[in-house]
N, C-alpha and C positions, 0 to 999 in steps of 0.2 A: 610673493617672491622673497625668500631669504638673501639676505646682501650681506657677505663678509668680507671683515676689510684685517687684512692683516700688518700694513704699517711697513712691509718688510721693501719694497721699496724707496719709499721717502725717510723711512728712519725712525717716524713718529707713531707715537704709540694712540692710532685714529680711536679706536674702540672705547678707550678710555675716557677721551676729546669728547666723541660723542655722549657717551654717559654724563660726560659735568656739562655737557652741552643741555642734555634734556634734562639732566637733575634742577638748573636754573630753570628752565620751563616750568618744570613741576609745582615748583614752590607754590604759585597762585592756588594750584588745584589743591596740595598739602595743607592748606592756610581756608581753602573753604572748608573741606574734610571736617576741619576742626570746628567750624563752626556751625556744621551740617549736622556733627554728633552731638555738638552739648545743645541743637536744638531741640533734636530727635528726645537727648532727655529729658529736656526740662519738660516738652509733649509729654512725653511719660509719667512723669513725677506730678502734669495736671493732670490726668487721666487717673493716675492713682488715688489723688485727692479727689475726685470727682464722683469714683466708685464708695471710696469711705463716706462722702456724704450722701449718697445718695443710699450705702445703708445705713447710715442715720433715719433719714426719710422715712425710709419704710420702717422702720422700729418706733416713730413718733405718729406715723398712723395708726398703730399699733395699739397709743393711747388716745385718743381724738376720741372716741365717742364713748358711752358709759359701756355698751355691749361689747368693745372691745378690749378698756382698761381695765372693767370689774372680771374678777377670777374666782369663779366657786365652784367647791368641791360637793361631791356627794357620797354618802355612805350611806348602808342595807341593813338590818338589823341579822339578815340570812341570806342566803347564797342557795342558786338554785333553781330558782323559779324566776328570776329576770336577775338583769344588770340596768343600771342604772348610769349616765354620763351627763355632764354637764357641759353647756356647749356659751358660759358665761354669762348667758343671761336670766340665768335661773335667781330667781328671791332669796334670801336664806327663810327656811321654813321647814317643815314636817308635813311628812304625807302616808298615811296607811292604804296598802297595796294589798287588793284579792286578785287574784287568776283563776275564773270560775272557766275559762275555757281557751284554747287557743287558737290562731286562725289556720285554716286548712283547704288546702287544694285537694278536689276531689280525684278519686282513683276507682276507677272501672273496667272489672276484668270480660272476657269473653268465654262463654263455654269452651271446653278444653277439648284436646285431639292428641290422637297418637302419633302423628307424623306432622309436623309443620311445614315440611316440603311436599307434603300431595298436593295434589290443583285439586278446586270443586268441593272440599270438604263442606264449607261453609255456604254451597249456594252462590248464585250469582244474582246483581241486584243493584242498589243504591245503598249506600248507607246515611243516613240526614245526621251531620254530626253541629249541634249550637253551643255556641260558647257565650253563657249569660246574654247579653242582647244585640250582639251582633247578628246579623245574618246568616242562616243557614248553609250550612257546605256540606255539597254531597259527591260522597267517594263513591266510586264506581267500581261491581267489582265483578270479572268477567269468569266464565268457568275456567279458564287456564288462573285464577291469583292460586298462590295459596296464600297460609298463614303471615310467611315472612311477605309475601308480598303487597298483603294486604296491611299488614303494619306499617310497610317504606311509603303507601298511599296516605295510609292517618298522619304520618310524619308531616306530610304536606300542607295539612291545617292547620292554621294561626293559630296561637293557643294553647292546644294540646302538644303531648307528647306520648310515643306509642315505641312499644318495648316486648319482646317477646320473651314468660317466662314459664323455666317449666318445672312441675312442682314433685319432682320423682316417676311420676307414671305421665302424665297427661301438661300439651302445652298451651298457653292461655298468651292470648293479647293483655298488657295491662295499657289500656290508655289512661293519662293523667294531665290535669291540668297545668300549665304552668303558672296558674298565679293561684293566692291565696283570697280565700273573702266570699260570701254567701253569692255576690254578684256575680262570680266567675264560675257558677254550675253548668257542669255539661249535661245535655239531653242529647238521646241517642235516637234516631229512627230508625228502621228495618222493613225496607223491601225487597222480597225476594230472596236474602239472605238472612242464617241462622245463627250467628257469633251469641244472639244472646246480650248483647251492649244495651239493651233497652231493660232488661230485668233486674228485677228492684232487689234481688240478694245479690245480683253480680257487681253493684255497687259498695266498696266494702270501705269507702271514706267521704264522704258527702261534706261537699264546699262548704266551707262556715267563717265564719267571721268570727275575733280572739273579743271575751266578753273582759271587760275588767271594772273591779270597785277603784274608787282613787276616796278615800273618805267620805266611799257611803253612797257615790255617785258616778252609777256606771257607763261608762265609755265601751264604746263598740267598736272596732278598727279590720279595717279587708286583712291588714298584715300584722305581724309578730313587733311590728319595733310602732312604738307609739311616740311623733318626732312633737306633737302640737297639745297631748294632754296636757300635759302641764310645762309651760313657757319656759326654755330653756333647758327642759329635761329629756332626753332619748331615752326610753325605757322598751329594753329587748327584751321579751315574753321567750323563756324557753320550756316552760312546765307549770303543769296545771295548779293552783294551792290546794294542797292536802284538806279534803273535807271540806271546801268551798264549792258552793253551789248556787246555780242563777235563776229562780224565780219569773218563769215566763208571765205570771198574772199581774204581777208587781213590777218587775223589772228588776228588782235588786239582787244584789250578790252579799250572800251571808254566810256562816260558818268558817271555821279553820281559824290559822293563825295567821294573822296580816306580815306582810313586808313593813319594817318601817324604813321610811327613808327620809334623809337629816341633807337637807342643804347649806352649807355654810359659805362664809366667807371664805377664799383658801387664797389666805395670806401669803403664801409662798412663792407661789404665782405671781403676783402683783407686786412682791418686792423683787422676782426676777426680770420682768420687765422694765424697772425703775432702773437695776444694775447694769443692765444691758446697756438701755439707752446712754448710763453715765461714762461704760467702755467705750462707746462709739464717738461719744464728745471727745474723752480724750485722746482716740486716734485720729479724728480730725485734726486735733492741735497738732498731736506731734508730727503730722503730713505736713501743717500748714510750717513749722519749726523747721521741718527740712528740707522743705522745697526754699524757703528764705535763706538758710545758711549756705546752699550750695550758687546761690546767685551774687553775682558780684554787687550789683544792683535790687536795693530791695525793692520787691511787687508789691505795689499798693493795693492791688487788685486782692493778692494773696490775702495779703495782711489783714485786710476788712473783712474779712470771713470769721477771725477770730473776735475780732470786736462786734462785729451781730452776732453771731451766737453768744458772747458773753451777753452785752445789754438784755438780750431777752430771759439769758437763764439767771439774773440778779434782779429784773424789772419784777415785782408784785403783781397777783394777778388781781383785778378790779371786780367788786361784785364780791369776793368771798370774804366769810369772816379773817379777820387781820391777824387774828391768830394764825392761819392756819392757809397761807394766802401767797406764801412763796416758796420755792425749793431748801432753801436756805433751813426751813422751818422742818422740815422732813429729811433733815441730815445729810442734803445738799449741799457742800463747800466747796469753795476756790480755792487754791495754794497759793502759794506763792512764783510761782513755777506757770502759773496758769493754768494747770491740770485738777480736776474737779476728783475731791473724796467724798463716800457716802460712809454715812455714821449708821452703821446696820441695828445696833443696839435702837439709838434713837428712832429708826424708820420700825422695828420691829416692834416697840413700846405703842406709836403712835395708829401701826395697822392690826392690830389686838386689839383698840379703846377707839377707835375712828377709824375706820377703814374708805367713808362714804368721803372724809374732811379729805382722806390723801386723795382718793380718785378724781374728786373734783378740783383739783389742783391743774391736773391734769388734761381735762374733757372739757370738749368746747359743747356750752349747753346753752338754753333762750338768755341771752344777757351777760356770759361772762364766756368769754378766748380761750382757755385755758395753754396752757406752755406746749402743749404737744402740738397745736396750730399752730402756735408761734412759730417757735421750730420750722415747722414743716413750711409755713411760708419763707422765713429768713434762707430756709436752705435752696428755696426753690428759685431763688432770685439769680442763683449760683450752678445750680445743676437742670434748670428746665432748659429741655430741647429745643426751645424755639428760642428764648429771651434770657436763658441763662449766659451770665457774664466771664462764667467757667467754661463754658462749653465753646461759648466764643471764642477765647483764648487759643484753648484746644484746637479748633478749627482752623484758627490762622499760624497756627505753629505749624501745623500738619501742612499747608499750604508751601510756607517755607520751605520746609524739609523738603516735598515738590518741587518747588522752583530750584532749591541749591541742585537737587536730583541730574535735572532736565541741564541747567549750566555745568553740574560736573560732566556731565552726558557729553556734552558740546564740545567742552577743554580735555576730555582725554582724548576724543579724535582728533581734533586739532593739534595736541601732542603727538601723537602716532606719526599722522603726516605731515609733522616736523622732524620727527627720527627719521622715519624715511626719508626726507629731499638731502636731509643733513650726511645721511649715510651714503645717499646716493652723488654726493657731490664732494666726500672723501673719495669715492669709488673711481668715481672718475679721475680724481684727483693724484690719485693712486697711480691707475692707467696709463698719464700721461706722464708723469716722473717714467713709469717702467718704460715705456719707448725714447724716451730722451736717454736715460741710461745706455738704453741697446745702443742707440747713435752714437754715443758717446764711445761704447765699447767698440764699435765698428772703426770709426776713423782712428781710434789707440790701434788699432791692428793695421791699419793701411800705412799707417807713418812709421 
């Protein structure tokens, strides 16, 4: 219910009264507001620091072990007949590459017809369709199929795939294999029906497995990408080597002109990761820089964050040659300012002439910590979800924020139904001035 009070019999301007009446109430609830937001901030501003270190973290896992700080590239000597990828844990080395064959899913046509939609062309019957060693499956197929619907039944087999094409005059099933490799041949049975799926010319691609030399010693694979020949290297097969050929009495593959393929260090790599990780240090700092200058009170909590990660990124690691045994040493520096520069010269001189000295710098191996563990525990002390001392923080700010929520909740209804009694007790107030007035006016008229 709306209460309006107009003042116009007592004289006094109530509307007013009331507003500096509730504006003094307010103040309590203006006074936590304030201290609700710069909590709600500072939540923020740990939450913000919390995600920077925690992509720190992951960029310091990143170095922890040899297969994931070492970085090497590969190169082909020709293009064409495979690609080649390195997946970091490839050796540097040379390796000559033959493609004496590829691997192949087999494709099997059916004798042909002039109408694909007649029924009974084909016979009715079983068809016994085996895919390498699995169990036999047999389509059924009645005198109403025809063609197309005899292929939506092959569709149904695990396995294969079945396709209806037609080559100018006449239409042909082709069923195919979906996988690649000598192990995934199909054999066809035939009862009762005449498609022709069992005859040895209507086979016109026969399941094989990709033959390959790798320096003279050849590798067999079901599929075209070979992920385990050589450790660390993915080699996709798309074409046969010109004039290589495979030796079934022997085994070997001889002739043509080999692939060569050159794995190196790839330097470029491994000093992006170094840059990286030295970005993320210093947006830690400058979070940890700004969450302390906007607090009237500095956080010790805060502040300790930059003093572990300093100690660890200036501490030597133990176990490596002393040459070659700190950050500092690899063009790692502190400012003055506390914000960390990399000397790319010197880190490029050192991973061109040692590349093994910098990674191990890095990688925790039998006996020595290396800095990316370091790291990753100092950080974890601060951002792990159970025992993290950031996270904690977070959690009881957020809680705050909550409780102020629930008591602002409380004091503005409490306010409300103080405007009300307040308003409603000018109103009255009001009421009875205007009947006193009437009185008044009354007996002035009798006298």
């Amino acid at each position: 219910m709306t209460i309006t009070l107009s003042g116009l019999a007592s004289g006094i301007d109530t509307t007013s009264l009331v507003n500096q009446l509730v504006a003094v109430e307010r103040q309590p609830i203006a006074r936590l507001q304030t201290q609700r937001s710069a909590k709600a901030s500072q939540a923020q501003q740990v939450q913000a620091l919390t995600d920077k270190l925690r992509k720190l973290q992951t960029l310091t896992k990143g170095l922890e072990t040899s297969d994931k700080m070492n970085a090497t590239s590969v190169t082909t000597s020709a293009t064409g007949n495979l690609t080649a990828t390195s997946t970091g844990l490839a050796s540097p080395g040379s390796y000559s590459v033959r493609v004496a064959q590829l691997a192949k899913a087999q494709r099997t046509y059916s004798d042909g017809t002039q109408d694909k939609s007649t029924a009974g062309v084909f016979g009715a019957g079983t068809i016994s369709v085996t895919v390498g060693q699995a169990a036999a499956v047999n389509v059924t197929v009645d005198p109403a199929d025809t063609l197309e619907s005899i292929s939506e039944k092959l569709n149904a087999v695990s396995g294969v795939s079945s396709s209806i094409v037609y080559d100018g005059s006449s239409y042909r099933l082709q069923v195919a294999g979906l996988a690649t490799g000598a192990a995934n041949t199909i054999t066809f049975s035939e009862q009762g029906t005449t498609l022709g799926l069992s005859k040895p010319d209507n086979q016109v691609v026969a399941a094989q497995d990709a033959r390959v030399s790798i320096d003279g010693f050849t590798v067999t694979s079901a599929t075209n990408t070979l992920a385990q020949a050589v450790p660390g290297l993915s080699l996709k097969l798309s074409a046969v080597t010109d004039g290589a050929t495979y030796d079934t009495n022997t085994g070997k593959i001889s002739g043509g002109v080999a692939t060569e393929l050159s794995v190196g260090v790839d330097a470029a790599a491994i000093k992006q990761k170094i840059k990286d990780m030295v970005t993320a240090l210093n947006d830690v700092n400058a979070s940890v820089k700004a969450f302390s200058t906007s607090q009237k009170n500095p956080d010790a909590g805060v502040q300790s964050i930059t003093a572990r990660l300093r100690a660890v990124i200036g501490a030597p690691v133990s176990g490596l040659d002393q040459t070659l045994s700190a950050l500092s040493q690899v063009g790692v520096s502190t400012n003055r300012d506390g914000t960390l520069s990399l000397d790319e010269t010197k880190l490029d001189g050192l991973l061109a002439g040692n590349p093994t000295g910098v990674t191990r710098l890095f990688v925790t191996s039998s006996g020595t910590t290396g800095v990316a563990s370091k790291l990753d525990d100092a950080i974890d002390a601060f951002v792990n979800g159970t025992t993290g001392t950031l996270v904690a923080k977070k959690q009881s700010m957020d809680r705050s924020v909550s409780d102020m929520d629930k008591r602002l909740d409380v004091m503005n209804r409490a306010l409300d139904a103080y405007q009300t009694r307040v308003q409603k007790q000018f109103s009255a107030m009001e009421q009875a001035v205007t009947k006193l007035n009437q009185a008044a006016n009354v007996f002035a008229t009798k006298a």
